[in-house]
Backbone as a printed PyTorch tensor [residue, N CA C, xyz], in Angstrom:
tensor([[[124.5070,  96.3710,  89.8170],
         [124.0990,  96.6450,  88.4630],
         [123.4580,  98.0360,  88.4140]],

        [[123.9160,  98.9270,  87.7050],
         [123.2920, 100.0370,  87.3230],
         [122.2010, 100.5270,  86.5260]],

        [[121.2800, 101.2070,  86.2390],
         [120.2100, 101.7650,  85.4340],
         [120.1030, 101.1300,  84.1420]],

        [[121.3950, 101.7190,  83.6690],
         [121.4060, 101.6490,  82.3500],
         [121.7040,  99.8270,  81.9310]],

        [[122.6620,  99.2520,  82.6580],
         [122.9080,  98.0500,  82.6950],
         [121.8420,  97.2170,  82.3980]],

        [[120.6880,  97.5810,  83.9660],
         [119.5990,  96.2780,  83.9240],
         [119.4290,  97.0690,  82.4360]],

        [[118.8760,  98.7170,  81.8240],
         [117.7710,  98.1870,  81.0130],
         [118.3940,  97.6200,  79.7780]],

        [[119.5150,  97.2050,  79.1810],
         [120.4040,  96.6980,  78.1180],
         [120.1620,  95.2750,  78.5960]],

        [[120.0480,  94.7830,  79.8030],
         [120.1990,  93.3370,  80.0740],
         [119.0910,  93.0070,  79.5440]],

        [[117.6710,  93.7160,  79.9150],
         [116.2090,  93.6290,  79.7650],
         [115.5910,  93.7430,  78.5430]],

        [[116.5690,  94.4680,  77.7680],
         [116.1920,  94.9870,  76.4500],
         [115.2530,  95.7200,  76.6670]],

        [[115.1630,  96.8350,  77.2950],
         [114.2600,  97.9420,  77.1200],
         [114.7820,  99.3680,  77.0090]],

        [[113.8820,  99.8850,  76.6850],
         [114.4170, 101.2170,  76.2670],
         [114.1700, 102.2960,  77.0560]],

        [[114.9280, 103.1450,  77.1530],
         [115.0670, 104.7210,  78.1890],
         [114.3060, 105.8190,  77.4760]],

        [[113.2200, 105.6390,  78.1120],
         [112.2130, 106.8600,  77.4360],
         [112.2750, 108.3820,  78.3740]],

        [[113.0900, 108.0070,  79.0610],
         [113.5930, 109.2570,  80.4020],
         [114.7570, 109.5200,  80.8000]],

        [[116.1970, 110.1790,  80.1840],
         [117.3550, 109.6850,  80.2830],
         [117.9320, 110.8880,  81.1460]],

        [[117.1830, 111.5670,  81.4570],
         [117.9600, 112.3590,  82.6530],
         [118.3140, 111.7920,  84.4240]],

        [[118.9280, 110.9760,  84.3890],
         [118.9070, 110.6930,  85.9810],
         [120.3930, 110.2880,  85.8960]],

        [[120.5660, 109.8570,  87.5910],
         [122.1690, 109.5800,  87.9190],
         [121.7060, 107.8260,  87.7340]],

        [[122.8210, 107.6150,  87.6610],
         [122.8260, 106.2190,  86.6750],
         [123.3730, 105.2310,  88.0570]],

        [[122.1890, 105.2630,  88.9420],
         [122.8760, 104.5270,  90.4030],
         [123.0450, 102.9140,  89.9160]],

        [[123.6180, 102.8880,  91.2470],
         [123.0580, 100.9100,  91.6040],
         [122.1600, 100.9440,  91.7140]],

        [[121.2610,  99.6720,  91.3540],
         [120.1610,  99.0480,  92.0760],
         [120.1290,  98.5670,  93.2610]],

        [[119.3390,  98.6100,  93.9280],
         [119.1210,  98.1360,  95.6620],
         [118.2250,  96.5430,  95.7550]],

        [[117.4850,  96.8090,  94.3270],
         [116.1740,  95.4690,  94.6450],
         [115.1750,  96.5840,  93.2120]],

        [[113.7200,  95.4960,  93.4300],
         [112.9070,  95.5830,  92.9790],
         [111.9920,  95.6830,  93.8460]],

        [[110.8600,  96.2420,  92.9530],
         [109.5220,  95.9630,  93.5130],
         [108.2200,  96.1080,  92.2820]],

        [[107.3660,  94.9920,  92.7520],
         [106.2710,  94.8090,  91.1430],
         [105.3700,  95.2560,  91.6300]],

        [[104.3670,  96.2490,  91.0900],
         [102.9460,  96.1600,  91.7600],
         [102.2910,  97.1020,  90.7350]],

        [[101.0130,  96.9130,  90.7230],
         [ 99.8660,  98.7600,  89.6880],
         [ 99.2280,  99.0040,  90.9050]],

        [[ 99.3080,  98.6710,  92.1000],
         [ 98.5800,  99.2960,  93.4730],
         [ 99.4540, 100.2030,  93.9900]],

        [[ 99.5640, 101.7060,  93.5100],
         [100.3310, 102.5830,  94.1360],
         [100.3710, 102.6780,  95.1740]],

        [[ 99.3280, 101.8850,  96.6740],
         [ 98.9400, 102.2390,  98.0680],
         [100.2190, 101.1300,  98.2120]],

        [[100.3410, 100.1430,  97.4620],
         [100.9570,  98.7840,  97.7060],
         [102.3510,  99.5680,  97.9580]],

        [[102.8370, 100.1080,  96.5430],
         [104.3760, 100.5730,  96.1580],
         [104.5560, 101.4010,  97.3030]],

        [[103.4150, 102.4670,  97.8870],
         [104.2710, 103.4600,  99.1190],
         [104.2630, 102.8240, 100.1890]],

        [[103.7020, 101.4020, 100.5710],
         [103.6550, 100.6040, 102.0370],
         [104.9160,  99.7310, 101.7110]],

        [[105.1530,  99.1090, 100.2010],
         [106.6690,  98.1650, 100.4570],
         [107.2610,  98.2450,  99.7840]],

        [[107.7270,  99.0850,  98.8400],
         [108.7120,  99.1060,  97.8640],
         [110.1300, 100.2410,  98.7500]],

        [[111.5650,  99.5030,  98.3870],
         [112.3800, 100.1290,  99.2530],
         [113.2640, 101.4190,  98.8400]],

        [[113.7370, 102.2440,  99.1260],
         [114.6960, 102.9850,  98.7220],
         [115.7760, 102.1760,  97.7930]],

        [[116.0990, 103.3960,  96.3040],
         [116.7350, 103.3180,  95.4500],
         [116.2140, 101.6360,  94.6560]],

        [[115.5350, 101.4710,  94.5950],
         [115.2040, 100.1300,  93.5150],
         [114.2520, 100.5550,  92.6720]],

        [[113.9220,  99.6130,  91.8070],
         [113.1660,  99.9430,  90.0750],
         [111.9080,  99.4630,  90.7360]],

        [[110.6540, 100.5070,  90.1680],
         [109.5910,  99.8390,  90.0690],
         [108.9020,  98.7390,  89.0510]],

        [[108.5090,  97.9260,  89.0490],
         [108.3640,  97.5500,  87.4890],
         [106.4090,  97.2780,  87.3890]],

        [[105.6170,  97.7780,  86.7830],
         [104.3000,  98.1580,  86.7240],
         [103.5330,  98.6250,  85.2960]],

        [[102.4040,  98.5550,  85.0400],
         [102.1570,  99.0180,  83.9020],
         [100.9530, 100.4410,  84.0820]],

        [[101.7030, 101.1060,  85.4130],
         [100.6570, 102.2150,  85.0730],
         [102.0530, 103.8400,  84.7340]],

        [[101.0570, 103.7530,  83.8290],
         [101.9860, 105.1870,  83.0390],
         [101.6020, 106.0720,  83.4000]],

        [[101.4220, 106.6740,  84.6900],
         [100.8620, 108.6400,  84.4850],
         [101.4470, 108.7170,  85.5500]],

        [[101.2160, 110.5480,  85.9950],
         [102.1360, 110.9420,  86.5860],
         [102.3170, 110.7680,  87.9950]],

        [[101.1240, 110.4220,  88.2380],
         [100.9560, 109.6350,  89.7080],
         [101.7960, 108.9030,  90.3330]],

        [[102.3350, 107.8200,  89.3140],
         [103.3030, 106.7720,  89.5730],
         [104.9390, 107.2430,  89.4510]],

        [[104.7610, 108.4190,  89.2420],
         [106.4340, 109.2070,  89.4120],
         [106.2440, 109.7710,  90.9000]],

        [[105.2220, 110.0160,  91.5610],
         [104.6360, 110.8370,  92.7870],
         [104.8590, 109.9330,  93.5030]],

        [[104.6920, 108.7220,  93.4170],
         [104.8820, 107.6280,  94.1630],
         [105.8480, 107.0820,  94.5060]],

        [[106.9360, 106.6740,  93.3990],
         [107.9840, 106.6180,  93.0820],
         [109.3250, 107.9640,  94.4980]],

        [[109.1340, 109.0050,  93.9490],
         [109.3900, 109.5510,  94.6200],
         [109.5720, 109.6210,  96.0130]],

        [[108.0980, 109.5730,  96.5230],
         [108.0540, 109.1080,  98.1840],
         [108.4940, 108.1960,  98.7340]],

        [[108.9190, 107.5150,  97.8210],
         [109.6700, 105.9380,  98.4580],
         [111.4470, 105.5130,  97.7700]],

        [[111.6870, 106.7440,  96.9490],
         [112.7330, 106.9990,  96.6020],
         [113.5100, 106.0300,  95.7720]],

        [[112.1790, 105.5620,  94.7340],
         [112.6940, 104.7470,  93.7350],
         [113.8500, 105.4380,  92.5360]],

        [[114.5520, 104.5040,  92.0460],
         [115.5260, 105.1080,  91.0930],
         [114.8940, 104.5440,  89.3920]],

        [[113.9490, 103.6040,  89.5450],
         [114.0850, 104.1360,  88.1870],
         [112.4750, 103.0150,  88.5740]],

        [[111.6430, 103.2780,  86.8720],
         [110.2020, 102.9000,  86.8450],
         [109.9760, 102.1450,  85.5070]],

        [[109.9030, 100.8660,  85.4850],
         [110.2350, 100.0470,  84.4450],
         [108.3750, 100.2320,  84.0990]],

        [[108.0150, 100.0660,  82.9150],
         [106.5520, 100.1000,  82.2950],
         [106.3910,  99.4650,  81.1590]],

        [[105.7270,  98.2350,  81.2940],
         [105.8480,  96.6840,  80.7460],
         [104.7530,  96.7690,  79.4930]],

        [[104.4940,  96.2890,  79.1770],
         [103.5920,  95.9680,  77.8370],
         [103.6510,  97.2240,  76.7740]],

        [[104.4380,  97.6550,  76.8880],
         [104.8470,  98.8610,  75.6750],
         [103.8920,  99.7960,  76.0650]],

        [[103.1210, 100.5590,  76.6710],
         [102.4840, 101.2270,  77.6670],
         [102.7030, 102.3550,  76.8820]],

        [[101.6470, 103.4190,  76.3270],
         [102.2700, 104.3480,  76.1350],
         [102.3280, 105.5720,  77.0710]],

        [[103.6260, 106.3410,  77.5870],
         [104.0880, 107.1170,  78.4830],
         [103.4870, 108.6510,  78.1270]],

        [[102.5240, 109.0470,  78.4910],
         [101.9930, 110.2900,  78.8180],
         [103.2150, 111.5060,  79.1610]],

        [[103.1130, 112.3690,  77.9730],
         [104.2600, 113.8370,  78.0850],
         [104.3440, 113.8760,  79.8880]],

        [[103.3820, 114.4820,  80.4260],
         [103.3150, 114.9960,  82.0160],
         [104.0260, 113.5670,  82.9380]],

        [[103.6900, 112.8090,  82.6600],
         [104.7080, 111.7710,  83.4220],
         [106.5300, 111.9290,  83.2810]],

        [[106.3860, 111.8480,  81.8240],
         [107.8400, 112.1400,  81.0650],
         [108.4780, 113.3560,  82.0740]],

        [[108.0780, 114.4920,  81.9410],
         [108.4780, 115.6590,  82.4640],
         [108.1610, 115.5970,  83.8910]],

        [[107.3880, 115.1060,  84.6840],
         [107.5170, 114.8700,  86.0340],
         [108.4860, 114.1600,  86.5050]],

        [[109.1490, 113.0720,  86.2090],
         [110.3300, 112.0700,  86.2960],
         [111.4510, 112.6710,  85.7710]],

        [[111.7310, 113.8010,  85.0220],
         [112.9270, 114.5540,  84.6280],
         [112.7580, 115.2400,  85.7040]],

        [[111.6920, 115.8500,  85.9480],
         [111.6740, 117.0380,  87.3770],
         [112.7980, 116.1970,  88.6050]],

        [[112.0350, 115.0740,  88.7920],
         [112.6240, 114.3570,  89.8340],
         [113.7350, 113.3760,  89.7680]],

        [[114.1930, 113.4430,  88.1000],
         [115.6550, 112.7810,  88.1760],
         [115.2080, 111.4660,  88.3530]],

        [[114.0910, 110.7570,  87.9120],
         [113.9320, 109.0190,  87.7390],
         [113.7580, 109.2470,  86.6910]],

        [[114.6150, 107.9070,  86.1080],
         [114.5840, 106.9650,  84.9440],
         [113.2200, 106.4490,  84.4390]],

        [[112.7950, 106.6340,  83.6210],
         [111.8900, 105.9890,  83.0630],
         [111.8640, 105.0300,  81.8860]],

        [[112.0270, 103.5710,  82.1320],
         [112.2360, 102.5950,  80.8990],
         [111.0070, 101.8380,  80.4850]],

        [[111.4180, 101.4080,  79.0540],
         [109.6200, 100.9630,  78.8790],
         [110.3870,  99.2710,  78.1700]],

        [[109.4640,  98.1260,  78.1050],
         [109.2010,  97.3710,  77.8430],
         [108.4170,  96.3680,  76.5880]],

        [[108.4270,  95.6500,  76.1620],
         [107.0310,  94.9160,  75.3200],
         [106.7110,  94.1070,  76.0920]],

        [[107.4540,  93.3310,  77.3190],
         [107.6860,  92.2580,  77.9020],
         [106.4060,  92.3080,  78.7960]],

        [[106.0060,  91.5670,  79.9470],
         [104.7130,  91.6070,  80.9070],
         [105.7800,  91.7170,  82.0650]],

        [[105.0430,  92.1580,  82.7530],
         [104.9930,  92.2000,  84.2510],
         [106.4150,  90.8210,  85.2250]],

        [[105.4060,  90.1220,  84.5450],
         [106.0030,  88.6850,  85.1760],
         [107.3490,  88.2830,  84.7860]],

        [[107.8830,  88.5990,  83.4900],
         [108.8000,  88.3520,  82.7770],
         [109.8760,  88.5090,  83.0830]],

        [[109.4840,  90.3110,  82.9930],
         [110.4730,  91.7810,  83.6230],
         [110.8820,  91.3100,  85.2180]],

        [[110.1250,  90.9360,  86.0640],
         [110.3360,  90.8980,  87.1030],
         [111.4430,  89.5880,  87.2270]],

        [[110.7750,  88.7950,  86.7410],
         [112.1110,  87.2900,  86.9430],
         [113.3190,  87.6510,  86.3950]],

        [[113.4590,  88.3190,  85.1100],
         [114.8310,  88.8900,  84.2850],
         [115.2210,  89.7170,  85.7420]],

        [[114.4820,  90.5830,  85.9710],
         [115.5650,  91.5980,  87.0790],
         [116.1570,  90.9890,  88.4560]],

        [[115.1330,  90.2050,  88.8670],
         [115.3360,  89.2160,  90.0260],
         [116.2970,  88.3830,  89.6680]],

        [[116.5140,  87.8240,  88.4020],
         [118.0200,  87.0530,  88.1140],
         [119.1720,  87.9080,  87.9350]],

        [[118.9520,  89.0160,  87.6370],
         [120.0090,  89.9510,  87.0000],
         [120.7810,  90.3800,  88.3630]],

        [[119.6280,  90.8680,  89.6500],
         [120.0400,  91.4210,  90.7510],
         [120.4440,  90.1760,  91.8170]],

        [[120.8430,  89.4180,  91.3130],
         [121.1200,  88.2240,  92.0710],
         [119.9250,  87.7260,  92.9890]],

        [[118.8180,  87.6760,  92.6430],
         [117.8860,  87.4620,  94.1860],
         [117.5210,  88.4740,  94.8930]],

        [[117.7520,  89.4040,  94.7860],
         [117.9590,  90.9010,  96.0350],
         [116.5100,  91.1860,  95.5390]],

        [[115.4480,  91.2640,  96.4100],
         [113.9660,  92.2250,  96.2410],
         [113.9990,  93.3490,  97.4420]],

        [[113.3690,  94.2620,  96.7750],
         [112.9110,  95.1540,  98.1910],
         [111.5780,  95.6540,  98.2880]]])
């Protein structure tokens, strides 16, 4: 399943539409950025509700493809433009945490990373 796929499956919207429109690999849930750079895997979605630019910095180092942001969160310009810098997706949500995560975990057949 691709980027754009999950976020149409999820019903959320692409508040960051510059990136390559990969597969997904897995997921990973967390707002403990120490958490996301110790276990979240290459090329999978983060799904979290912290919006700043930190969490594109993070993202990055662990070579996430795209950063799902749940409770309608509002997305800070400098995040926006840090995640175009780096070519991640940025999708946003109304949904919680918990929700997002079971929808993607069904969507990706089971696959976490």
């Amino acid at each position: 399943m691709t980027i754009r796929e999950m976020t149409v499956a999820i019903g959320a919207e692409i508040c960051q539409d510059e990136f390559e429109d990969s597969e997904l690999s897995g997921a990973y849930t967390s707002d403990l950025l120490s958490d996301v750079m110790a276990n979240a895997k290459d090329g999978g979605a983060l799904i979290t509700i912290q919006a700043h630019k930190n969490t594109v910095a993070v993202a990055t180092l662990v070579n996430i493809s795209v950063i799902v942001i749940c409770n309608s969160r509002p997305l800070p310009e400098d995040m926006l433009e840090a995640a175009k810098d780096e070519g991640i997706a940025v999708i946003r949500t109304r949904e919680n945490q918990f929700t997002v995560s079971g929808k993607i975990w069904e969507l990706l057949g089971g696959i976490s990373c």
